[in-house]
C-alpha positions in Angstrom: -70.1 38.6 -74.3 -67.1 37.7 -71.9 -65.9 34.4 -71.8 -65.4 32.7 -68.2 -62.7 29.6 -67.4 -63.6 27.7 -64.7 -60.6 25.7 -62.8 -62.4 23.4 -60.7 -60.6 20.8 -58.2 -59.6 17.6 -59.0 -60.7 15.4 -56.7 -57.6 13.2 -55.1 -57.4 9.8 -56.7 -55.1 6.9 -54.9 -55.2 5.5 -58.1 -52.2 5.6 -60.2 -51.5 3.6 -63.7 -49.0 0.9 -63.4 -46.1 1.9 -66.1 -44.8 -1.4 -67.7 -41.0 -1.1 -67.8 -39.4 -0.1 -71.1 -36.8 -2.8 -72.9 -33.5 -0.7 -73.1 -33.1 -1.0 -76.6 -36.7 0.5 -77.0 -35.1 3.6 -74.5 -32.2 3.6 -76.8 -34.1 3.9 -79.4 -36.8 6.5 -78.2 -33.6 8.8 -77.1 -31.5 8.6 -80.2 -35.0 9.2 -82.4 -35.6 12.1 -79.5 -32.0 13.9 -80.8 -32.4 13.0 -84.8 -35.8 15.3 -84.1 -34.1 17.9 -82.1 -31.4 17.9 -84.7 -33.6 18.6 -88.0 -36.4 20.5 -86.0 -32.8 22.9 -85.3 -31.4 22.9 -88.6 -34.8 23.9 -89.8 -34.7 27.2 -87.6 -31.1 27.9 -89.0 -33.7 28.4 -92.1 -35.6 30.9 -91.3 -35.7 34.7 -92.0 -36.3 37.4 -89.4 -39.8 37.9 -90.5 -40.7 33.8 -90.3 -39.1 34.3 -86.4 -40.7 37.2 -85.6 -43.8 34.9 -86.5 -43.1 32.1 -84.4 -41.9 35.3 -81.6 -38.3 34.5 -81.3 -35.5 36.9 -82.1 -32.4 35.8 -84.4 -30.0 36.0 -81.4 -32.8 33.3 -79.3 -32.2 31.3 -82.8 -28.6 31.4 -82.9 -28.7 30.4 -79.0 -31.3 27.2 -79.6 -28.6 26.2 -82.8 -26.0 26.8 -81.3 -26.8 23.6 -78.5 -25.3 20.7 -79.0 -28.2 17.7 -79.8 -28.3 15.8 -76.4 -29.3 18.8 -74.3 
């Protein structure tokens, strides 16, 4: 039996959510957690075997590339 998606249009709101703005030590904080994540999720791929990347579908040279950033980009 196929399966079907449907995209349907939104319909245009005017409403939009008021952001509260963030403290700057909160964006400090939220930034230099963002790069302690990037950091281990980065050392973790340095882990892995060709068999775990082929898995995830990334070659050993994409690997090497994504390590090879430094932690703020």
């Amino acid at each position: 039996m196929p399966a079907f998606d449907l995209y349907l249009p939104r319909p245009y709101s005017t409403w939009r959510a008021k952001r509260q703005p963030i403290h700057s030590v909160a964006a400090a904080w939220a930034l230099f957690a963002t790069w302690i994540e990037r950091t281990r999720q980065r050392n973790a791929l340095t882990g892995l075997d060709d068999h775990q990347l082929r898995d995830i579908g990334i070659t050993r040279l994409d690997a090497a590339r994504e390590c090879g950033k430094p932690f703020w980009r």
